[in-house]
C-alpha positions in Angstrom: -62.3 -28.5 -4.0 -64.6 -27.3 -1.3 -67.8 -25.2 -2.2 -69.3 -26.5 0.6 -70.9 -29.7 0.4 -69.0 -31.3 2.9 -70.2 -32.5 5.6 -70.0 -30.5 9.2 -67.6 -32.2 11.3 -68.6 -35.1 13.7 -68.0 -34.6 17.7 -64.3 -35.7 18.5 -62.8 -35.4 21.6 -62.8 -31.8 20.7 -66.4 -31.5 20.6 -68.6 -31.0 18.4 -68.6 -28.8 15.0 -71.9 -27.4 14.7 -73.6 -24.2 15.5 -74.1 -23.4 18.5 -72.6 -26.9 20.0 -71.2 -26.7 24.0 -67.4 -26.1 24.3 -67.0 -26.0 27.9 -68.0 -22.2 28.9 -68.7 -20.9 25.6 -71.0 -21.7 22.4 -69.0 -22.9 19.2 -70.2 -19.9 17.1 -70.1 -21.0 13.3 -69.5 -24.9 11.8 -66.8 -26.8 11.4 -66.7 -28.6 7.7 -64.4 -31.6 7.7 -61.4 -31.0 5.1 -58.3 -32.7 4.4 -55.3 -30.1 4.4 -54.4 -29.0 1.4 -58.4 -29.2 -0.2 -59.0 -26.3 -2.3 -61.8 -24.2 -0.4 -64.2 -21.8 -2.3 -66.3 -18.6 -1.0 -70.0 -19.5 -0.7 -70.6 -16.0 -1.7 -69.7 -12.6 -3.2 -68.2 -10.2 -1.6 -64.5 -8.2 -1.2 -62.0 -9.9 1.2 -61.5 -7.2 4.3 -59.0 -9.5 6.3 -56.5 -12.1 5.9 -55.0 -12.5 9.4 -54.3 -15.1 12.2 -56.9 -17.3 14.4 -54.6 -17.6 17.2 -52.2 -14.7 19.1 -49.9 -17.4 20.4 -46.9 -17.5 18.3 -46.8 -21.0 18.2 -50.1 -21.1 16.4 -49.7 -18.2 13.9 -49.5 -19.8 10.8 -53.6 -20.5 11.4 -55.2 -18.2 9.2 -58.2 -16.5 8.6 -60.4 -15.2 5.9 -62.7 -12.5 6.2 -64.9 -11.4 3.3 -68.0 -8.8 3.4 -70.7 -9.2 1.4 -72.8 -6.5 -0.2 -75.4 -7.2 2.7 -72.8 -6.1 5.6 -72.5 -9.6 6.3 -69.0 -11.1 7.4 -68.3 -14.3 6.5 -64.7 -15.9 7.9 -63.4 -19.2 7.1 -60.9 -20.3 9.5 -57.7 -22.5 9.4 -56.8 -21.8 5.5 -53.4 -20.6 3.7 -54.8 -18.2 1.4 -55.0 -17.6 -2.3 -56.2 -13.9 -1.9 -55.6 -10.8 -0.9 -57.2 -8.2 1.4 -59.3 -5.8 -1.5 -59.7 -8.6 -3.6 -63.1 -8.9 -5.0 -64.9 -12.5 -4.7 -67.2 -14.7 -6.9 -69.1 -17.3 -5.4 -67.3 -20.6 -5.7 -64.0 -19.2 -6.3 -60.9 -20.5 -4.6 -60.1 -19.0 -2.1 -57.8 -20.6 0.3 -56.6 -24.4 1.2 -57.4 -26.2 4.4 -54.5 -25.9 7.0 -54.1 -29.5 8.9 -55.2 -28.4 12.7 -53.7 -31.9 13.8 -50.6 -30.5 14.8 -51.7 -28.7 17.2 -55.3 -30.3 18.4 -53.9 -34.4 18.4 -57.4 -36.6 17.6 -59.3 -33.6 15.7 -60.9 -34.3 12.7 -59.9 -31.8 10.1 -62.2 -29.3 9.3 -62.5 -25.3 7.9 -64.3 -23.2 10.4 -67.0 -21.0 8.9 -68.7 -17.6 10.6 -71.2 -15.3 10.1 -71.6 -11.8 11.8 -74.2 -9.8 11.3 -74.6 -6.6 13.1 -71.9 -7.9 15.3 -73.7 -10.8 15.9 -72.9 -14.5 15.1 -76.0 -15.9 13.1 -76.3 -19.9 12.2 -74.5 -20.1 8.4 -76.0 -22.4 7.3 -79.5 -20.4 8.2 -78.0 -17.6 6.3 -76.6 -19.0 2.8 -80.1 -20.9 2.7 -81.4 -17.5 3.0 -79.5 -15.0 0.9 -77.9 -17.9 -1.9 -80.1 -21.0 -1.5 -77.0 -23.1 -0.5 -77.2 -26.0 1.6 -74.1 -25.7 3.5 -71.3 -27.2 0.5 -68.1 -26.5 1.0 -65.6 -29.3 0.1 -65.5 -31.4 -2.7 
């Protein structure tokens, strides 16, 4: 079960999994938490689900999915690459299930699999694991 103690994913020959790491142009904007598909993955916080939907638009890659919960702060926190276990509305307890890690192998070949995790703000991406140190006193655990 993942509750967020695993550890962020190493670089691969898809780069690197933390915050604010170089992928080619652009900034990876949350961290990547290495999962085996199929680990159970809980919320790291409270808050209602606002969006289950899909990380991809290319057909190929729908079944990638997303979820998006709101916390009472106006925070949104998204986990990435999960078969959900909720629904949008739902309300959320910290450590609850919420999802199991989807194997990204299939479609990245050498990735190490992981659950990508977000944080907006204000529209802004912030470093998570700056924030749940902040507003729960969690130091980054996800997986189990």
């Amino acid at each position: 079960m993942i509750t967020i103690i695993a550890p962020q994913r190493a670089t691969d020959r898809h780069g690197s999994g933390r915050y604010g790491a170089r992928r080619g142009t652009r900034l990876h904007m949350g961290i990547d938490y290495a999962a085996w598909p199929g680990s159970l993955v809980c919320s790291a916080t409270d808050g209602i689900v606002t969006r289950i939907g899909q990380c991809y638009a290319e057909l190929d890659k729908a079944l990638y999915r997303l979820i998006e919960i709101e916390r009472q702060d106006g925070a949104l926190i998204r986990y990435l690459y999960l078969s959900p276990h909720v629904n949008a509305g739902q309300k959320i307890k910290r450590g609850q299930v919420i999802g199991s890690a989807q194997d990204l192998r299939t479609i990245y070949e050498g990735i190490t699999p992981h659950v990508h995790v977000d944080v907006k703000i204000g529209g802004q991406f912030v470093d998570p694991d700056i924030y749940f140190a902040m507003t729960t006193g969690l130091k980054t655990e996800l997986l189990d």
